[in-house]
C-alpha positions as a printed Julia matrix, in Angstrom:
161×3 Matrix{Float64}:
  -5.65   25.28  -21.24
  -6.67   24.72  -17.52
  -6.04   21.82  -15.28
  -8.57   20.36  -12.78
  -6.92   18.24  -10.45
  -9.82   16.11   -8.66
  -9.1    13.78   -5.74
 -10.19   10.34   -5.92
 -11.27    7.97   -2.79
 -13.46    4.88   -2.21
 -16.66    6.06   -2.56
 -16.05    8.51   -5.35
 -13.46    8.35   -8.52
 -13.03    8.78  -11.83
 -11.32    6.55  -13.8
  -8.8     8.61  -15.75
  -7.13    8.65  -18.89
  -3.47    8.97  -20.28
  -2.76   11.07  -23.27
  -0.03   10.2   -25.41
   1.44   10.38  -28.95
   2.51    6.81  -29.09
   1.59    3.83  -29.17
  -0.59    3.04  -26.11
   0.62   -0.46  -26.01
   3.42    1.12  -24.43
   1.37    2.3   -21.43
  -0.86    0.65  -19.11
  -2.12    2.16  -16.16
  -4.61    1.35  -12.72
  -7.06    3.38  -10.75
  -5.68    2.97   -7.09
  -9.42    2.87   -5.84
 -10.83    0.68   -8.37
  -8.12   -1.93   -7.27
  -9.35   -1.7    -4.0
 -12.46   -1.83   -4.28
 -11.62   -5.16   -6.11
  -9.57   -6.78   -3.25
  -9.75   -8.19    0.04
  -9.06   -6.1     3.05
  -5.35   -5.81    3.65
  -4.4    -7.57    0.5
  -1.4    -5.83   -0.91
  -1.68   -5.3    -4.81
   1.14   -4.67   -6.95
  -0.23   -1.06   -8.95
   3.27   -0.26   -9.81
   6.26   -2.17  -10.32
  10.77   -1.07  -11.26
  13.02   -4.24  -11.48
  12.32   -5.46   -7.42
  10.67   -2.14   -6.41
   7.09   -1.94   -6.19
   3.95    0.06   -5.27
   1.28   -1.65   -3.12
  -2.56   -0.74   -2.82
  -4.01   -1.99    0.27
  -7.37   -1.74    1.46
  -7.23   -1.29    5.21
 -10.73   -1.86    6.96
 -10.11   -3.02   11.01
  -7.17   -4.38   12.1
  -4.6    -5.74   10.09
  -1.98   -8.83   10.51
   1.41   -7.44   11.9
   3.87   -6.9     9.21
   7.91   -6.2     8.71
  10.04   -6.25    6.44
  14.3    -5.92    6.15
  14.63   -2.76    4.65
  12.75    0.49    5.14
   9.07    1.15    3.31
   6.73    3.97    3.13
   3.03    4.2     3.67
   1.37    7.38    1.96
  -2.7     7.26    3.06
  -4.7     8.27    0.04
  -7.93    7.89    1.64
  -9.54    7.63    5.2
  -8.05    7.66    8.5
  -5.45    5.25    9.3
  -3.32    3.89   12.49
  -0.38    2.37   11.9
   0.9     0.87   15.49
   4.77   -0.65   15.78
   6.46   -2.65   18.14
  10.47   -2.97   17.72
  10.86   -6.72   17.32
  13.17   -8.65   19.84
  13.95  -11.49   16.98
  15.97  -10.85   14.39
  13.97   -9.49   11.38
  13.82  -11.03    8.0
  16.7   -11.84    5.41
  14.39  -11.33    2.39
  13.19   -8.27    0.65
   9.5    -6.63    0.89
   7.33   -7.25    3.21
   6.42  -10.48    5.16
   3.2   -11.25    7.31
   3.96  -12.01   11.18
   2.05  -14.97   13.04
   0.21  -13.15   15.91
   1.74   -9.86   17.84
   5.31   -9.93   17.73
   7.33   -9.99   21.05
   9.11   -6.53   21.36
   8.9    -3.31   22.83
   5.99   -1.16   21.41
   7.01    2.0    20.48
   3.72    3.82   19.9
   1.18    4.59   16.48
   0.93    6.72   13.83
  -2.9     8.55   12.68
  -2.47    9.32    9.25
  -5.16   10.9     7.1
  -5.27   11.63    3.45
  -2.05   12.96    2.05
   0.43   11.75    5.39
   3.26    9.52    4.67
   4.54    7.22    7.02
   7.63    5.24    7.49
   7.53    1.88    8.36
  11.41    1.02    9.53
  13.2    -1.79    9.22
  13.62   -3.95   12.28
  10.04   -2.55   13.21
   7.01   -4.56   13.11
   3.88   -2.18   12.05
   0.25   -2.94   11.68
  -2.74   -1.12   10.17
  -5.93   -0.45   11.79
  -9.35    1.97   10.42
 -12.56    1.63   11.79
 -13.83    2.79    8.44
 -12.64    1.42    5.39
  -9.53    3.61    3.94
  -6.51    3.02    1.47
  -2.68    3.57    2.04
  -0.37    3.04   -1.13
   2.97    1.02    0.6
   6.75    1.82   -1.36
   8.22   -1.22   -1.0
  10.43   -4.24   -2.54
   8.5    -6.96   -4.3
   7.66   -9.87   -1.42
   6.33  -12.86   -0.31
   2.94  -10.69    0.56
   3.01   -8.83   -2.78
  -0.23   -9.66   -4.73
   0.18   -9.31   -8.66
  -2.73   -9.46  -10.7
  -1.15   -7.04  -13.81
  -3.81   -9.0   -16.0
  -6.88   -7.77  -13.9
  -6.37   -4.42  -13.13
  -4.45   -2.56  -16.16
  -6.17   -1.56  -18.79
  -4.64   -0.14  -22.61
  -5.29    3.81  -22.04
């Protein structure tokens, strides 16, 4: 039997399917492009969650807040073109885990960007402040720890398989 494996993005995807020989109670799943297509600009759904560990979709589209967080995450771009500048905060960073949103640009010393396309993963260190920028709409999938700017909305966007 072959295998097609087709890349999703924005514009185009297919919502797929799981096959299993269980009960499918057991499984619910997400299209990352169909939940951004369904949320705000920089709004960080929860797609995948472990115990404190979760996935976040985020639809990036101009400039984003600026961002940081107490332990390392991980950006992987699954569609568009995406900056990702950081500054290396002067104040202490946050005691909590995932992510938190900063009021205006953070005092520090900047220590440069990141262009990501499709495919490029990025890490956003602790102790690091980091915000997104596109000029076209695009959408990075964050690895972090469930936080104050974690969006869950498991109702809305799984469905059974």
């Amino acid at each position: 039997m072959a295998y097609v494996t087709k890349i999703g993005s924005l514009e185009t995807y297919e919502k797929g399917v799981i096959e299993v020989r269980d009960d499918l109670k057991h499984y619910l799943f997400s299209n990352i492009y169909e939940v951004a297509n369904r949320s705000g600009p920089f709004e960080r759904v929860a797609v995948a969650k472990n115990i404190e560990y979760v996935a976040e979709v985020m639809k990036v589209d101009g400039d984003s807040d600026w961002y940081t967080a107490a332990h390392d995450e991980f950006a992987i771009v699954m569609d568009g073109e995406i900056t990702i500048n950081f500054i290396m905060l002067d104040a202490e960073r946050p005691a909590h885990n995932g992510a938190a949103k900063l009021t205006g640009t953070p005092a520090g010393r900047k220590m440069g960007r990141v262009i990501a396309r499709r495919g490029h993963e990025v890490l956003l260190p602790r102790g690091a402040a980091y915000q997104f920028t596109a000029s076209k709409p695009g959408v990075v999938l964050i690895q972090t720890m469930l936080g104050p700017v974690t969006v869950e909305r498991w109702a809305e966007i799984c469905t059974l398989a």
